[in-house]
C-alpha positions as CSV (number, residue, x, y, z in Angstrom):
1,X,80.9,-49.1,333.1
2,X,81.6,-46.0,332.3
3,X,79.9,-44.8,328.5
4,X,81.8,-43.1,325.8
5,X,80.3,-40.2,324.0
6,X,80.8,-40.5,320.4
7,X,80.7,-37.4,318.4
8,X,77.0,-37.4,315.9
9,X,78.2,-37.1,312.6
10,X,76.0,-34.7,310.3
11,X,76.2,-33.7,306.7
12,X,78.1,-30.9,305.8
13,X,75.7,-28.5,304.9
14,X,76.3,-27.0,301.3
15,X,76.6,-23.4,301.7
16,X,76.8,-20.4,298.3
17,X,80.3,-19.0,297.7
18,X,80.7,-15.5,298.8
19,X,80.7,-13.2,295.8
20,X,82.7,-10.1,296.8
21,X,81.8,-6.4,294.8
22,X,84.7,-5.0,292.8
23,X,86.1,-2.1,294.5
24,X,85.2,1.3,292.6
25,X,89.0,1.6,291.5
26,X,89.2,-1.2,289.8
27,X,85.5,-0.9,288.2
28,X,86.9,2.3,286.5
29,X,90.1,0.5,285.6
30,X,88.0,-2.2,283.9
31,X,85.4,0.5,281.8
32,X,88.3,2.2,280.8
33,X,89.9,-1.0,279.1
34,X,86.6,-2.3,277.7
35,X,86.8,-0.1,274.3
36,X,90.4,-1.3,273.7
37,X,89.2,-5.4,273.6
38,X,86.8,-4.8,271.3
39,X,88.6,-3.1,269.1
40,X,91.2,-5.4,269.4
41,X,88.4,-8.2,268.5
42,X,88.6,-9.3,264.3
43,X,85.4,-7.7,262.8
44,X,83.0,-10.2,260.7
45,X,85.2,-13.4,262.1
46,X,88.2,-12.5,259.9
47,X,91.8,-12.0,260.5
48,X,93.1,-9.3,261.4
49,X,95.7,-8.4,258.6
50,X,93.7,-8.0,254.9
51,X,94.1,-10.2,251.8
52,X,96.3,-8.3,249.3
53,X,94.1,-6.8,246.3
54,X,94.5,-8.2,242.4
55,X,92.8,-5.8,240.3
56,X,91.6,-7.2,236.7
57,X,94.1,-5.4,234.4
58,X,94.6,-5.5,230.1
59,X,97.6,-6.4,228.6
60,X,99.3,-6.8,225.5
61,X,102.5,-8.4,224.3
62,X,105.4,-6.3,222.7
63,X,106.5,-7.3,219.3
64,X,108.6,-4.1,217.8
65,X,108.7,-4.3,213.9
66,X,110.4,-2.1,211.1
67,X,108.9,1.0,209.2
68,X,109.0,0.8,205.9
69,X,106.2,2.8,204.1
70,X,104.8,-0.3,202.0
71,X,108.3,-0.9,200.3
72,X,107.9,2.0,198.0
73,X,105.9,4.8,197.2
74,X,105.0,6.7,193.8
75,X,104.9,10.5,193.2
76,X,105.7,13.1,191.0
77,X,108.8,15.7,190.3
78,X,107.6,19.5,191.5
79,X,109.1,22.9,191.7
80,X,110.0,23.8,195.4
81,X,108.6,27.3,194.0
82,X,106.1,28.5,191.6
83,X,104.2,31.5,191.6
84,X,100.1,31.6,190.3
85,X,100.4,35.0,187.9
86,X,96.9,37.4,187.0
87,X,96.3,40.6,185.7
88,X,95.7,43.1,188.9
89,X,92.4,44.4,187.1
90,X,89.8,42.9,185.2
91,X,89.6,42.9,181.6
92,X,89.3,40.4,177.8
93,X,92.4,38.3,177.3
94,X,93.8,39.4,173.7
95,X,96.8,37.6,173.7
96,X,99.0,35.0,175.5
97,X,102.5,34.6,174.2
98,X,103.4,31.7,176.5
99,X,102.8,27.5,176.8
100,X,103.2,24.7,179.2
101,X,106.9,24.3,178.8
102,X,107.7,27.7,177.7
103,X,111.1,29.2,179.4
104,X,110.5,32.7,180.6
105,X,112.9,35.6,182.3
106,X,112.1,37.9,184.2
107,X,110.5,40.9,182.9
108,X,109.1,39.2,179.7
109,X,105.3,39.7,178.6
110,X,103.3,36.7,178.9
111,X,100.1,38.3,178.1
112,X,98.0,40.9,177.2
113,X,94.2,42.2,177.7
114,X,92.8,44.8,175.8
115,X,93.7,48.4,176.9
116,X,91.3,50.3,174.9
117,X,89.7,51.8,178.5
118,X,92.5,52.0,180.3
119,X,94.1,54.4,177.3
120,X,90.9,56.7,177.4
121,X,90.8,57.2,180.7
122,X,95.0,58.1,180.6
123,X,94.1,60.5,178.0
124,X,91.4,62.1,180.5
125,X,93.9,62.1,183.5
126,X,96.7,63.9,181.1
127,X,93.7,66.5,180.5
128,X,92.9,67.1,184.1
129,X,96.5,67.8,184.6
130,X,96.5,70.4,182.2
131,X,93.4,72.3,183.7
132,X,94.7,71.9,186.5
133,X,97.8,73.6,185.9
134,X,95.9,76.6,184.2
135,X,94.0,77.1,186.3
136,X,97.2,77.3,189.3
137,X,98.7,79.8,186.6
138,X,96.2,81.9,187.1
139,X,95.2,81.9,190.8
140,X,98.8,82.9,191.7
141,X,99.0,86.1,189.4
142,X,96.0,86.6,191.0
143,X,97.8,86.4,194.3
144,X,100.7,88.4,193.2
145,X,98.5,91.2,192.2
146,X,96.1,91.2,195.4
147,X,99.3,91.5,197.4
148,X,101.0,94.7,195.6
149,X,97.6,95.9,195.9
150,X,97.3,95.2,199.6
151,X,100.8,97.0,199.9
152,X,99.8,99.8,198.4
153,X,96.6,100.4,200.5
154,X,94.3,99.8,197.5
155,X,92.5,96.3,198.1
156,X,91.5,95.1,201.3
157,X,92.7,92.6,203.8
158,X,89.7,89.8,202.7
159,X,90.4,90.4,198.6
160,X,94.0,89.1,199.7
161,X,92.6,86.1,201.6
162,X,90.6,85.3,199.2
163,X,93.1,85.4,196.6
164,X,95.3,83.1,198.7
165,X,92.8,80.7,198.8
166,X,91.8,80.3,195.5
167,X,95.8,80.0,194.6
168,X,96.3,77.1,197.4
169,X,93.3,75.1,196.0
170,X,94.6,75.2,192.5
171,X,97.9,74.2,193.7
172,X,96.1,71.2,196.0
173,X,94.2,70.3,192.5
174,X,97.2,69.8,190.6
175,X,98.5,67.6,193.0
176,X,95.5,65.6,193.1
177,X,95.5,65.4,189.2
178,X,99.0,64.2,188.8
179,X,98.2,61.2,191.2
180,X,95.2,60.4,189.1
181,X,97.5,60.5,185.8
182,X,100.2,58.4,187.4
183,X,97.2,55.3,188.5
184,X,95.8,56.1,185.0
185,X,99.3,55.4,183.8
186,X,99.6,52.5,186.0
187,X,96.4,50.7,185.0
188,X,97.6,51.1,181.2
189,X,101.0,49.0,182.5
190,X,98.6,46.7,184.1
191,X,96.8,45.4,180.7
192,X,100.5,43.7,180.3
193,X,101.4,40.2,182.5
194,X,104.9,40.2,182.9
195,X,107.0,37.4,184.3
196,X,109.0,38.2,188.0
197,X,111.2,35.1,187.9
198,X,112.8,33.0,185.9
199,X,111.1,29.8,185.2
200,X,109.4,27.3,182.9
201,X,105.4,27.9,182.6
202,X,103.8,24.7,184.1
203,X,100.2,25.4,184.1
204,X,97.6,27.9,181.8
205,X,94.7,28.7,183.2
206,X,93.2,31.1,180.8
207,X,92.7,31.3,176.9
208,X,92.7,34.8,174.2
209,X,89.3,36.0,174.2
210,X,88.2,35.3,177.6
211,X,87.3,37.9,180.5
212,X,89.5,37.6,183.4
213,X,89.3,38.3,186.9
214,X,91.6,40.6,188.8
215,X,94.0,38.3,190.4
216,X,92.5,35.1,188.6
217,X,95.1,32.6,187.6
218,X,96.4,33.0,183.7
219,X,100.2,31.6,184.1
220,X,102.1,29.3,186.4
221,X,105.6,30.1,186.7
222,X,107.9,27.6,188.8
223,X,111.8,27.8,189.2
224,X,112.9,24.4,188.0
225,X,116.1,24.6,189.6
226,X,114.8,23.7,192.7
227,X,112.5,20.4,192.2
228,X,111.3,18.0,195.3
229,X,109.3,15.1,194.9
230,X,106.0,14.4,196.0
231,X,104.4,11.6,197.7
232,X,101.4,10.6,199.2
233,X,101.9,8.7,202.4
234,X,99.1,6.8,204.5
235,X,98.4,8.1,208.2
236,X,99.6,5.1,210.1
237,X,103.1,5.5,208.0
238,X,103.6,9.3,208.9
239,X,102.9,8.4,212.4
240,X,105.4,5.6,212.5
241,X,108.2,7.3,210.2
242,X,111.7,7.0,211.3
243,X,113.1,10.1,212.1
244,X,115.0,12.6,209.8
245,X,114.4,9.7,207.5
246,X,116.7,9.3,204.0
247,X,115.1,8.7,200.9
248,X,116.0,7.1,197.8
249,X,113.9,8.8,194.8
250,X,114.9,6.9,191.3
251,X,113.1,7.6,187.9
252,X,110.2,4.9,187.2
253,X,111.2,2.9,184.4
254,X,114.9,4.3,184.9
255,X,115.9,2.9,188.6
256,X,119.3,3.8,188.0
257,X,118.5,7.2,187.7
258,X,118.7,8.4,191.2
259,X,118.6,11.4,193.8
260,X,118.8,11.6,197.7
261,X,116.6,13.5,199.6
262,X,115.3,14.4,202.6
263,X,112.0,14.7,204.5
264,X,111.2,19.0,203.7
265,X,107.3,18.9,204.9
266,X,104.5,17.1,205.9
267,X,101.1,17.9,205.6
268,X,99.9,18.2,208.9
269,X,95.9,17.5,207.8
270,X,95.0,15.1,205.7
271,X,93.6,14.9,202.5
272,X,89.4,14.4,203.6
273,X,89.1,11.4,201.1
274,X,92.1,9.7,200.4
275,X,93.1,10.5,204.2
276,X,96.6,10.2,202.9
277,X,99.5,13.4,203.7
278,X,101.6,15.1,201.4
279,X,105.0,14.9,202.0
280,X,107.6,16.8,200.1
281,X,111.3,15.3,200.2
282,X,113.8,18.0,199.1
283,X,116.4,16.6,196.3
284,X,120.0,17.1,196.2
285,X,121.5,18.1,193.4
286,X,118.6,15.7,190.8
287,X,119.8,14.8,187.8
288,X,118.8,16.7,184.4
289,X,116.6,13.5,184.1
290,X,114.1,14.5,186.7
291,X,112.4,16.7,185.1
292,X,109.1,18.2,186.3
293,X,106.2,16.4,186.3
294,X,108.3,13.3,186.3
295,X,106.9,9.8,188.0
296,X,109.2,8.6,190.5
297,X,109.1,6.1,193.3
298,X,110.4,7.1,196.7
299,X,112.3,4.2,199.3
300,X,114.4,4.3,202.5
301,X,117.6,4.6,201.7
302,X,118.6,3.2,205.4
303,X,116.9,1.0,208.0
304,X,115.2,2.6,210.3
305,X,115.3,1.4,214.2
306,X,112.1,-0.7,215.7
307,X,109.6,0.6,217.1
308,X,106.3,-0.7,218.9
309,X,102.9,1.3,219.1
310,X,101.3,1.1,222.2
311,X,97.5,2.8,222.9
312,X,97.7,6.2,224.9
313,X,95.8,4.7,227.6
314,X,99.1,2.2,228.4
315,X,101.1,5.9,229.2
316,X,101.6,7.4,232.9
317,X,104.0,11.0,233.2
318,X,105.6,11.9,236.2
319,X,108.2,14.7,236.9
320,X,108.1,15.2,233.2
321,X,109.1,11.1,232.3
322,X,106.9,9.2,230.5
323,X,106.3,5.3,231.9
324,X,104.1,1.9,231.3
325,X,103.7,-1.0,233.9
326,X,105.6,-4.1,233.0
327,X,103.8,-7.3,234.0
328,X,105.4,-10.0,235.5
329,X,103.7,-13.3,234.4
330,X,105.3,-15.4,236.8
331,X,104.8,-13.5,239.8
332,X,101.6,-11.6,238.8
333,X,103.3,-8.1,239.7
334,X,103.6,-5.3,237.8
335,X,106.7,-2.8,238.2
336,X,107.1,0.9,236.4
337,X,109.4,0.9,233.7
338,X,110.3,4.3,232.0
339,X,110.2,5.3,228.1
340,X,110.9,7.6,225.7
341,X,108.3,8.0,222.8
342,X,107.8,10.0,219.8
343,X,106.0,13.5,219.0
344,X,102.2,13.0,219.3
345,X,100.2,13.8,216.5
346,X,97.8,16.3,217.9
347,X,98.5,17.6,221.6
348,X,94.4,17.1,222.0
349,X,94.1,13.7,221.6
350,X,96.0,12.2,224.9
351,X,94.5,8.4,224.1
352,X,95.5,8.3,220.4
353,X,98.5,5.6,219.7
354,X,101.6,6.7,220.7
355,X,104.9,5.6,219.4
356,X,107.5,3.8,221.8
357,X,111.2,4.1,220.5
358,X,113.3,3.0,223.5
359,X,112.4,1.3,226.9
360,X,110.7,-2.3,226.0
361,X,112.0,-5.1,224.2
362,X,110.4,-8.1,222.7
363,X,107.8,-10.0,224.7
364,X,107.4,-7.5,227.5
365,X,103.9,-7.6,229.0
366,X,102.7,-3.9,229.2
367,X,99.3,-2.8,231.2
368,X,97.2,-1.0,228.7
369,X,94.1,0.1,231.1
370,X,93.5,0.9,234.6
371,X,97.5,2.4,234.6
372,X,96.5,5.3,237.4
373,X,94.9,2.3,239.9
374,X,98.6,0.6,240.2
375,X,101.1,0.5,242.5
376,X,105.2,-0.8,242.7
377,X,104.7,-4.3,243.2
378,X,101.2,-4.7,243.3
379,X,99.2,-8.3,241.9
380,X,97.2,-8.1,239.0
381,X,95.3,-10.9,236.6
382,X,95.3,-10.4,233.2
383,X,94.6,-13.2,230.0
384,X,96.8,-15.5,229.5
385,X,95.8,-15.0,225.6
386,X,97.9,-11.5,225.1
387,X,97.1,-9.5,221.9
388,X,100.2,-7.9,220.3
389,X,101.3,-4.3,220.2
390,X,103.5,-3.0,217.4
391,X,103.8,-0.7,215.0
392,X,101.9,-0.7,211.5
């Protein structure tokens, strides 16, 4: 019998997987990508693309109102002009010929002062004159004869200059002496105040018997052909005016006597404890009625258009425009919208209230802080519980 051979079976014997080394090309390749992954990797476990930013802004609501300088507003019947007239020198007041009410022309003596020192020292000037003069007389017969005599050969070349020179100081010293008559003369003119104008006398300011300054106040003169009336308006209502703004100025206790006028001038500082302005309204064609010194009450003849005050801070310029943000409540965006706002009131003072007369309308939401931060479209928060902007 003939014995098969079977094969031993053995375990398969475990063996470690052959590792092979990169090649050098591709270990460069690799180095070379590395910086690219890990900036391609999300820093701090976040996403790659940014959450937009809402910035924290302040609002208010837009609620335009109507001007209308507290109804009404009192004042008084002026002259356009009136002149404050004084003596040009010093001196005792010995006479004043005029009242408050009196109607002067022009050229008529108001008052006098006493001229007792201004005569004497007229009379002196007239007697300096007259030296003066005889004393020219003489130097040029003087000079007449020192020249025949120089002619001749029988005075001297120095006799003749000196002869000369006496005659052209006597000449210089009438000339001198006439000027001091004629301011002599003047002074004596000055002792009388004369009126330069027509006009009614609305104010004295000095009595007979009283020394006066030169230039101090003794006579008001104003031309009551030309009258304005005079108010006294707050701040906030000369910032908000209407522009160019008609008024109706009637009589008080007469309201059917009436004038039109316009806005002439406006203080441009006001008054340190009333902190009120004084605005003059020029009067066309005022009844005989308004008289100077007259109470009258001033009102806007027409309506004048909305407006709404905003706070400086809400304003942005570019290219020469002036624009707010506009919020959209819904969205939570804010867009530029452009306006067109009134004169400030001084150029120094770029956060002061500014007045809006075209641009918004009623219940826009306008950004009033952080305006320089914003972009075209970009989210914002704000309070739901808006304060109102709108003008006083």
């Amino acid at each position: 019998m003939t014995r098969i051979a079977r094969p031993t079976t053995r375990p398969p014997t475990m063996r470690s997987p052959t590792i092979r080394q990169p090649t050098k090309p591709l270990l460069v390749a690799l180095l070379a990508l590395a910086p690219a992954l890990v900036a391609c990797q999300p820093q701090g476990g976040h996403h790659a693309d940014a959450a937009p930013v809402i910035r924290p802004v302040r609002t208010v609501t837009v609620e335009p109102v109507t001007f209308r300088m507290g109804g009404s507003a009192t004042g008084t019947i002026e002259a356009r002009a009136d002149a404050d007239l004084g003596f040009r020198i010093a001196g005792k007041l010995v006479e004043r010929k005029v009242d408050v009410g009196s109607l002067v022309k022009a050229g008529d003596v108001l008052a006098r002062l006493d001229d007792q020192d201004q005569r004497n020292a007229l009379r002196t000037a007239e007697a300096n004159l007259a030296s003066a003069k005889a004393d020219q007389v003489q130097a040029r017969n003087e000079e007449g004869r020192k020249r025949e005599l120089l002619a001749n050969g029988n005075a001297s070349q120095a006799q003749y200059d000196a002869a000369l020179l006496a005659m052209r100081t006597a000449d210089a010293k009438v000339i001198a002496t006439q000027a001091a008559l004629q301011s002599a003369r003047d002074r004596v003119g000055y002792t009388e105040l004369r009126a330069d104008r027509d006009g009614v006398v609305t104010t004295i300011g000095a009595e007979p018997g009283q020394v006066v300054e030169a230039g101090q106040m003794v006579v008001r003169v104003a031309q009551p052909e030309e009258r304005e009336a005079v108010f006294n308006v707050a701040e906030t209502g000369i910032r908000a005016a209407p522009k160019d703004p008609v008024i109706d100025v009637s009589l008080a206790g007469a309201p059917d006597i009436v004038a039109v006028g316009r806005v002439r001038e406006i203080s441009p500082q006001a008054d340190p404890v009333t902190r009120t302005h004084t605005v003059r309204i020029a009067l066309d064609n005022p009844p005989d009625a308004l008289r100077l010194g007259a109470t009258v009450v001033g009102r806007l003849k027409q309506p004048p258009a909305p407006v709404v005050e905003l706070p400086g801070t809400a304003l942005f310029e570019e290219a020469g425009r002036s624009f707010v943000w506009l919020v959209d409540p819904k969205a939570q965006t804010v867009r530029r919208q452009p306006v067109v706002i009134r004169a400030r009131d001084g150029a120094s003072d770029t956060d002061g209230p500014v007045i809006v007369t075209e641009g918004l309308t009623r219940g826009d939401v306008v950004v009033t802080a952080g305006v320089h931060s914003l972009s075209e479209g970009q989210r914002v928060r704000f309070n739901q519980k808006i304060e109102t902007a709108a003008a006083p």
